[in-house]
DODO-836278 format. One line per 4 residues: number of its first residue (from 1); their letters; for each residue x, y, z of N, C-alpha, C, O. Coordinates in nm, 3 decimals, padded with zeros to 5 digits. Layout:
NUM = a = X:Y:Z:X:Y:Z:X:Y:Z:X:Y:Z ~ ...
//
This chain:
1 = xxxx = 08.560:11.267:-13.377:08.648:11.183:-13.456:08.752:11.266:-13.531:08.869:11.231:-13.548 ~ 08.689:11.396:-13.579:08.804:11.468:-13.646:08.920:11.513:-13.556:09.040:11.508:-13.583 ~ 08.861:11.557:-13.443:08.957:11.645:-13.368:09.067:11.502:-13.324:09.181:11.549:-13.330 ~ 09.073:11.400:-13.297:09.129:11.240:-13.266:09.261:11.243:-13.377:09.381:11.238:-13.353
5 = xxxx = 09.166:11.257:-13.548:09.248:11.226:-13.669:09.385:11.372:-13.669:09.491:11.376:-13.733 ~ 09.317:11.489:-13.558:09.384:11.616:-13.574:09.554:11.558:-13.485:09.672:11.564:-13.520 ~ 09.477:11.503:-13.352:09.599:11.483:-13.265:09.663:11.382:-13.278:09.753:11.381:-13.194 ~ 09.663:11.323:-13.320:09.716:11.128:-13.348:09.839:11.183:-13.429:09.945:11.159:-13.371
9 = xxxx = 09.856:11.257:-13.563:09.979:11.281:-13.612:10.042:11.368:-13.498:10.161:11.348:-13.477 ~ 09.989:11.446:-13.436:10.092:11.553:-13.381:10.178:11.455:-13.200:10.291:11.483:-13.159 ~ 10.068:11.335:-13.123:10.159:11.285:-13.098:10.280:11.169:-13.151:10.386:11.128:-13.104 ~ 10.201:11.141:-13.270:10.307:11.068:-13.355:10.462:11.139:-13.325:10.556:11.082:-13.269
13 = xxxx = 10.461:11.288:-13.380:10.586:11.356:-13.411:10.600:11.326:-13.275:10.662:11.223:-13.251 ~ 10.561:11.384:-13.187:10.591:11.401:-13.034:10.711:11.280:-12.990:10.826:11.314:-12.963 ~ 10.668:11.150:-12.987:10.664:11.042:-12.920:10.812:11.004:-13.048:10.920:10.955:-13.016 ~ 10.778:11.036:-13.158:10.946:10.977:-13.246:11.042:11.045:-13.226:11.156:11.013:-13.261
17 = xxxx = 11.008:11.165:-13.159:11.098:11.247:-13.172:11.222:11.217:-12.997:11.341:11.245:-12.989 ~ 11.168:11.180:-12.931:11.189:11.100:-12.782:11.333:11.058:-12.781:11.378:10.965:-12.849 ~ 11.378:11.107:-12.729:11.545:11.141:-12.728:11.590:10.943:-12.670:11.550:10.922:-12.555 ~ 11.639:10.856:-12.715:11.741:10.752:-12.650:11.814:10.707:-12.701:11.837:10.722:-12.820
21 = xxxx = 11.890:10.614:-12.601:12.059:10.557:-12.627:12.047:10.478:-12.786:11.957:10.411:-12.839 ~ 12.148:10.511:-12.819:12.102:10.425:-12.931:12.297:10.303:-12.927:12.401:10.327:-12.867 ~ 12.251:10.160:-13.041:12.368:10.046:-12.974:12.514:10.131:-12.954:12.542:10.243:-12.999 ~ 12.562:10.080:-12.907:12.751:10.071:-12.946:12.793:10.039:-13.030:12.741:09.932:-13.060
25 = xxxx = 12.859:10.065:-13.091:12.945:10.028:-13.224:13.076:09.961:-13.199:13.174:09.996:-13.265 ~ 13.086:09.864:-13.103:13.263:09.786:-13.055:13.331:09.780:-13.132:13.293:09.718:-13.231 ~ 13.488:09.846:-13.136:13.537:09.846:-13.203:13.548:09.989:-13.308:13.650:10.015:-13.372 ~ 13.452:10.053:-13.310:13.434:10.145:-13.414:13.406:10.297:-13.314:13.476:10.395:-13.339
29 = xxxx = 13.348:10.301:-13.254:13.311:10.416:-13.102:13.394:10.464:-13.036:13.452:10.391:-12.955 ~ 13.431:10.602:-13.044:13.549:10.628:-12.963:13.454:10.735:-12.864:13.366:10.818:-12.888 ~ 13.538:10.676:-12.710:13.531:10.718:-12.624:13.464:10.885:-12.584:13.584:10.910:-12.587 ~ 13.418:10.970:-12.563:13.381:11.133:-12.517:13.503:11.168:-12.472:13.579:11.247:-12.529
33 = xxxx = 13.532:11.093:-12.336:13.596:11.141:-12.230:13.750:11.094:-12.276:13.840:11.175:-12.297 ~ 13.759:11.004:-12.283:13.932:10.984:-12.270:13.984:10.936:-12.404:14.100:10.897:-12.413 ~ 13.898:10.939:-12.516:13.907:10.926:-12.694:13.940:10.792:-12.701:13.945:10.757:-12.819 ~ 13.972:10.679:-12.604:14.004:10.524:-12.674:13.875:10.495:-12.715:13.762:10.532:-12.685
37 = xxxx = 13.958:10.370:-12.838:13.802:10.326:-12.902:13.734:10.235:-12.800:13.796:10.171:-12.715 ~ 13.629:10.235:-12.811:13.526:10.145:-12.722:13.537:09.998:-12.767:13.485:09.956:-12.871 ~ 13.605:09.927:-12.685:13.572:09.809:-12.732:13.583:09.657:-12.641:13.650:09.557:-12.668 ~ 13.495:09.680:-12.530:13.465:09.588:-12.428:13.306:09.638:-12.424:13.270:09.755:-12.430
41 = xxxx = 13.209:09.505:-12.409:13.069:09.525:-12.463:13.029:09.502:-12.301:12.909:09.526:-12.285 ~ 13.085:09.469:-12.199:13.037:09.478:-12.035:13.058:09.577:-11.979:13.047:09.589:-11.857 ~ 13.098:09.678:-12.069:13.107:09.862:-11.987:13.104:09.956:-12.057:13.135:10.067:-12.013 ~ 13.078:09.943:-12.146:13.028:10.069:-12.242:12.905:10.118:-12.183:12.826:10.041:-12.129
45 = xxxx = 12.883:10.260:-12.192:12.768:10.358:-12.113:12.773:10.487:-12.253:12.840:10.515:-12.352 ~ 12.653:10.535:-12.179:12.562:10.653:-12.285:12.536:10.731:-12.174:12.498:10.699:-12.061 ~ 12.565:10.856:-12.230:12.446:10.992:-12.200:12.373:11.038:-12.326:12.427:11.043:-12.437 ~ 12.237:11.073:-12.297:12.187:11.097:-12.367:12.144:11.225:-12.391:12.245:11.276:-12.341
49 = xxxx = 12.072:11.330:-12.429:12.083:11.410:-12.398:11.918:11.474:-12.456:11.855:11.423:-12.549 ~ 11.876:11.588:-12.383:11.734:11.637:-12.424:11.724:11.668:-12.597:11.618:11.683:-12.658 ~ 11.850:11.672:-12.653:11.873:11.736:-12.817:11.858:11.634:-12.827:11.847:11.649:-12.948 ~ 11.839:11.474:-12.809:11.902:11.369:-12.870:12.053:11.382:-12.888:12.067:11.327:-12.997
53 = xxxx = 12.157:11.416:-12.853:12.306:11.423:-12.833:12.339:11.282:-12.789:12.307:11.237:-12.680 ~ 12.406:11.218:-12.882:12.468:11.079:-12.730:12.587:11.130:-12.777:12.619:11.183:-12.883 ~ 12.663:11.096:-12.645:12.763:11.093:-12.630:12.791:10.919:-12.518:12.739:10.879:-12.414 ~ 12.895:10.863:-12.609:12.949:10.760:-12.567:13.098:10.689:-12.523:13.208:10.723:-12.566
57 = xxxx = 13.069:10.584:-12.429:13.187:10.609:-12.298:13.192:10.445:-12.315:13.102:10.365:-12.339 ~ 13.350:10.425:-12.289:13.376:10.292:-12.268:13.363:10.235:-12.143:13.348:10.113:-12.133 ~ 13.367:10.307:-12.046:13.320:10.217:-11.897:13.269:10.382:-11.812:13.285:10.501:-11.839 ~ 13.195:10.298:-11.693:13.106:10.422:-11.656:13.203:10.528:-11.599:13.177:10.647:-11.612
61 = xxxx = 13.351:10.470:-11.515:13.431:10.646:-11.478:13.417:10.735:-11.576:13.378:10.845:-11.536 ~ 13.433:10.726:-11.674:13.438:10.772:-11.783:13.308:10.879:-11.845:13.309:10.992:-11.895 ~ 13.235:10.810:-11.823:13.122:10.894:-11.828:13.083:10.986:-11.724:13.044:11.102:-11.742 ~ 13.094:10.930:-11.623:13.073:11.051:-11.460:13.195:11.160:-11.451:13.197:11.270:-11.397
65 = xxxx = 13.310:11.080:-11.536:13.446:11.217:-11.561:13.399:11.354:-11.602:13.422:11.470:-11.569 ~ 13.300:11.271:-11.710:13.255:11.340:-11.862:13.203:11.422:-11.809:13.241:11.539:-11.821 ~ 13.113:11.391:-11.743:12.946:11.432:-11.667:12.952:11.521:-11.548:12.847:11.575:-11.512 ~ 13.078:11.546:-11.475:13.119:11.621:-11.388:13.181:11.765:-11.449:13.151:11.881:-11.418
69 = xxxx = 13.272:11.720:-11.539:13.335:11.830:-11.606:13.276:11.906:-11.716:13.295:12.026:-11.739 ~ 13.206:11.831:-11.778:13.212:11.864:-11.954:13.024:11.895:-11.975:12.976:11.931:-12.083 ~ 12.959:11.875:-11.875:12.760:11.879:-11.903:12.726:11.878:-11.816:12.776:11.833:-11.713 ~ 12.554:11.968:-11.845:12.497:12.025:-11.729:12.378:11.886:-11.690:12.328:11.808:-11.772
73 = xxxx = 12.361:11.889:-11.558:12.308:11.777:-11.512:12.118:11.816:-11.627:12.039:11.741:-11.685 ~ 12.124:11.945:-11.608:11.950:11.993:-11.681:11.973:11.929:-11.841:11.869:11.898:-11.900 ~ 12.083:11.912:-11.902:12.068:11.883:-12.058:12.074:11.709:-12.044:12.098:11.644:-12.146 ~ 12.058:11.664:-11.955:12.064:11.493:-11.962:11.903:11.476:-11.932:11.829:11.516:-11.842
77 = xxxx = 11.880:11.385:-12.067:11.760:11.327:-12.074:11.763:11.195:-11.967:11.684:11.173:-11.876 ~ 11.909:11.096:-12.018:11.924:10.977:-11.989:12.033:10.939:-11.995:12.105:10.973:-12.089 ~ 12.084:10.843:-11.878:12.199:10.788:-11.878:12.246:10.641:-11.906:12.210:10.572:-11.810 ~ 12.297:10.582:-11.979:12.283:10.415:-12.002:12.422:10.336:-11.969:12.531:10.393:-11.970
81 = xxxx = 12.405:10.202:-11.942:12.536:10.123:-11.927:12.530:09.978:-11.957:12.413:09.940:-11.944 ~ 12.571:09.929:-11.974:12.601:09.820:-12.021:12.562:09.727:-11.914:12.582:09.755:-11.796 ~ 12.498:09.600:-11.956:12.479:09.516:-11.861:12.563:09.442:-11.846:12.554:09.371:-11.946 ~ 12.663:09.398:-11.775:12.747:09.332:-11.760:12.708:09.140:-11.765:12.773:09.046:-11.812
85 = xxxx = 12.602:09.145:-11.707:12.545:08.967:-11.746:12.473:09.001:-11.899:12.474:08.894:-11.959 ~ 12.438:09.060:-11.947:12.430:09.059:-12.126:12.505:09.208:-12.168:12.481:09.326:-12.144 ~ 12.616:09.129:-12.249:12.702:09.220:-12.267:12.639:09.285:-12.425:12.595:09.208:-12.511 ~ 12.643:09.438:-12.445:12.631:09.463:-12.506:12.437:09.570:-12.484:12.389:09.669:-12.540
89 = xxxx = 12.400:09.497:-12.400:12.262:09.535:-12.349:12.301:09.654:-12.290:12.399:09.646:-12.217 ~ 12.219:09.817:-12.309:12.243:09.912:-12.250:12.050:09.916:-12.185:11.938:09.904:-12.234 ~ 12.144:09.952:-11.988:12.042:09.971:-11.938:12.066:10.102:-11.832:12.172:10.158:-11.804 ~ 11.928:10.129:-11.785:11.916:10.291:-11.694:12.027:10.257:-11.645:12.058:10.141:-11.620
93 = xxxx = 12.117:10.379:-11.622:12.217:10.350:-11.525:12.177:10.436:-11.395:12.267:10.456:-11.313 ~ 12.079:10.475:-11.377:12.029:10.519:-11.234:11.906:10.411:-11.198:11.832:10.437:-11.103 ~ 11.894:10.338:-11.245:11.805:10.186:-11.206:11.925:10.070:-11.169:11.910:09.985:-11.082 ~ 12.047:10.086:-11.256:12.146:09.969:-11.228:12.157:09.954:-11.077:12.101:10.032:-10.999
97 = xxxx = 12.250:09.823:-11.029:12.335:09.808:-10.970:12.438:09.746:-10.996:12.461:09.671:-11.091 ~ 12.520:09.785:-10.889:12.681:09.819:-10.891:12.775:09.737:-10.835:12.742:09.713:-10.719 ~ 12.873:09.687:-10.865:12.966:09.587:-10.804:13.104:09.576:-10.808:13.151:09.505:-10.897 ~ 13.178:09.629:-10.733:13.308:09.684:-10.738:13.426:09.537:-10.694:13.443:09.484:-10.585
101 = xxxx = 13.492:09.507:-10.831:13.559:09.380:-10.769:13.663:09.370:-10.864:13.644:09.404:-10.981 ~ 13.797:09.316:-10.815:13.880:09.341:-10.888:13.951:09.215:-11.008:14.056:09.213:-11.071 ~ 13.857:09.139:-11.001:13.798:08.998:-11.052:13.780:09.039:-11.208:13.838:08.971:-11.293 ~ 13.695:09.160:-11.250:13.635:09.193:-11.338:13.679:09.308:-11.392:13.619:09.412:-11.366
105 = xxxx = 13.798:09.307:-11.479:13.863:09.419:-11.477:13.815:09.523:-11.623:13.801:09.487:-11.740 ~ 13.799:09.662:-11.561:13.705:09.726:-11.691:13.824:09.812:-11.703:13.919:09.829:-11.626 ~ 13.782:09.883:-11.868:13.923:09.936:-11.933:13.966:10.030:-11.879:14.087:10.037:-11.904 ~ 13.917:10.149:-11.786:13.997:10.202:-11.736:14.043:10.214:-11.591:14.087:10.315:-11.536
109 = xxxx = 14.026:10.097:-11.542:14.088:10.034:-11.443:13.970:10.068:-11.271:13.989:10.018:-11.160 ~ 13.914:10.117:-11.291:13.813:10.141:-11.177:13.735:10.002:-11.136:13.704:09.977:-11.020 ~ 13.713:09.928:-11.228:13.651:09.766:-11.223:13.520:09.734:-11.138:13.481:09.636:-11.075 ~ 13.451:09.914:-11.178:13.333:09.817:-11.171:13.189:09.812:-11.271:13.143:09.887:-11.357
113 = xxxx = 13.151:09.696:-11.218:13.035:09.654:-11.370:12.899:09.666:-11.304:12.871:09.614:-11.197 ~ 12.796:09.758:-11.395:12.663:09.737:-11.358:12.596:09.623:-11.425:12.632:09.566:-11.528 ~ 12.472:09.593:-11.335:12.398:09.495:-11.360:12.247:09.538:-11.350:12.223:09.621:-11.261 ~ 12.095:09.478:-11.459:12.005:09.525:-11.440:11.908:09.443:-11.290:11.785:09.443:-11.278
117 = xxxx = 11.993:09.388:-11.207:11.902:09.321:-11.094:11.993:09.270:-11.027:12.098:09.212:-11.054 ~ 11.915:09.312:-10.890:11.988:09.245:-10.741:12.039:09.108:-10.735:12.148:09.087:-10.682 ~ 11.975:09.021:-10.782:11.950:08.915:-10.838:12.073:08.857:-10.874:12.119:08.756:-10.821 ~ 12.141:08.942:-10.990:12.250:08.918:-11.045:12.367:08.944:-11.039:12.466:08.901:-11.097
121 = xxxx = 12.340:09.061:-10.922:12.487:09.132:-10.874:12.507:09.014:-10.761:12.618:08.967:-10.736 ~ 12.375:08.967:-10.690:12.440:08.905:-10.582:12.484:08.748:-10.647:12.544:08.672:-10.571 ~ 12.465:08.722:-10.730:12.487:08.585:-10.849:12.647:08.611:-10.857:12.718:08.511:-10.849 ~ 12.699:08.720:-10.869:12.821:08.771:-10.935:12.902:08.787:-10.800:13.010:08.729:-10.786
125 = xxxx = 12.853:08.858:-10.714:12.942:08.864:-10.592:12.965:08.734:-10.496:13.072:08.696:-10.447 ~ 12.829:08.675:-10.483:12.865:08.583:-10.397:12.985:08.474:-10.456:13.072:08.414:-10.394 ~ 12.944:08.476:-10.642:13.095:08.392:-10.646:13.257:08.413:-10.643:13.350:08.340:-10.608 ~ 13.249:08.551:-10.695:13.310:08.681:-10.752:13.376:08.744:-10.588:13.497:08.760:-10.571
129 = xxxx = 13.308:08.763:-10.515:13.313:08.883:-10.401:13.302:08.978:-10.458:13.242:08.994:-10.564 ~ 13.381:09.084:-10.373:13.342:09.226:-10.460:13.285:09.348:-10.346:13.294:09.317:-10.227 ~ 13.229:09.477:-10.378:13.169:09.552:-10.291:13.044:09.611:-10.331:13.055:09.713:-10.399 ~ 12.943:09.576:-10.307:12.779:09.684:-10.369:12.821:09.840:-10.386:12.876:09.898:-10.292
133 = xxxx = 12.805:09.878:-10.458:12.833:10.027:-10.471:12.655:10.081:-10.532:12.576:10.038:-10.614 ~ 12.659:10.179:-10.449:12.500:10.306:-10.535:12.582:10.373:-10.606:12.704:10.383:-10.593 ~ 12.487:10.436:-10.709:12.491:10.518:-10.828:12.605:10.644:-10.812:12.692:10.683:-10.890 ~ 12.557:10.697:-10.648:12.638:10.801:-10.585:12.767:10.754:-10.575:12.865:10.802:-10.632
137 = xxxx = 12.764:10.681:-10.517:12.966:10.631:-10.471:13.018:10.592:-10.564:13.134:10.631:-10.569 ~ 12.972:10.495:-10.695:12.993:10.501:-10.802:13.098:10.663:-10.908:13.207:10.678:-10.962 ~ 13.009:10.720:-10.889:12.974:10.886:-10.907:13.157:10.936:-10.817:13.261:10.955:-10.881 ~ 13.149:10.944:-10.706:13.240:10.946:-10.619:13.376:10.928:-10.706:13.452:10.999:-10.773
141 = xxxx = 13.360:10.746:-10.652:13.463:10.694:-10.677:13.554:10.752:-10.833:13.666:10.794:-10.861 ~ 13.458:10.731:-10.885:13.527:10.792:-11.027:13.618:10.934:-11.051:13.707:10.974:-11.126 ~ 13.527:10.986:-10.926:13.579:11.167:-10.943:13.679:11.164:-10.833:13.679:11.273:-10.775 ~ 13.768:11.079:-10.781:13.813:11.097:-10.685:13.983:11.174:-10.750:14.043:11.137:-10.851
145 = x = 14.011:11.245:-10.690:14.184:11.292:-10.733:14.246:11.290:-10.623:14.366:11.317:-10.619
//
C-alpha cells in the first residue's frame, strides 16, 4: 500500500504534465507561419510540441509551410485542426480527413477543410463535390512552388 501512495503522486506529475493543443483564441491568435490573425474557426490547426510549445495556424497550408521549413518532425508531440462540421473543435490531424473543394473557401486560399469522419466528408462532398485528399497530398499540396 505504501509503495501505491509512493507512485500515484509521481504519475500524477507524469500524466499533467502531457503536452496538448490547447482552444483558439478567434480573433485574438496570430498565425506562426504567415502572422494574420486567426480568425475563421473551420481551419485553424495546432502543432504541438514535446516542450508543450503550441504553435498556431489559421488553416492547415500553413502549418505544413511551418512544419516543412521552420521544425523538426522528432520535436512534434501532436498535430491538430479544426473540424470543419464543428467549427472551432480541434482534432488529430493525422486521424482527419480531407476534402479539397473550391465551394469552401479557407483563408489562405488552398480550400481545403478537415473533417473527424468519412461519414462527413462524404456528407460534404457528395453535396459540395470536391476531391478526398490523405494527410500526405495534403502535405504536398501545400508545399508545392
Amino acid at each position: 500500500m505504501k509503495k501505491l501512495l509512493l507512485i500515484f503522486p509521481v504519475v500524477l506529475l507524469l500524466t499533467s504534465c502531457a503536452p496538448e493543443p490547447e482552444p483558439i483564441d478567434y480573433g485574438s491568435d496570430i498565425c506562426e507561419f504567415c502572422k494574420m490573425n486567426i480568425t475563421d474557426n473551420k481551419y485553424g490547426a495546432e502543432v504541438v510540441t514535446h516542450k508543450s510549445k503550441i504553435f498556431k495556424f489559421d488553416s492547415i497550408e500553413c502549418l505544413f509551410r511551418f512544419k516543412k521549413n521552420y521544425i523538426n518532425n522528432d520535436e512534434i508531440h501532436s498535430e491538430w485542426v479544426s473540424d470543419f462540421s464543428q467549427p472551432g473543435k480541434l482534432i488529430d490531424l493525422k486521424k482527419a480527413f480531407f476534402l479539397k473543394s473550391d465551394i469552401h473557401r479557407s483563408p489562405m486560399g488552398m480550400n481545403v477543410l478537415a473533417v473527424e469522419s468519412e461519414e462527413v466528408l462524404n456528407e460534404i462532398k457528395n453535396k459540395d463535390g470536391g476531391n478526398e485528399l490523405t494527410y500526405n497530398e495534403v502535405f504536398d499540396l501545400a508545399n508545392e512552388e
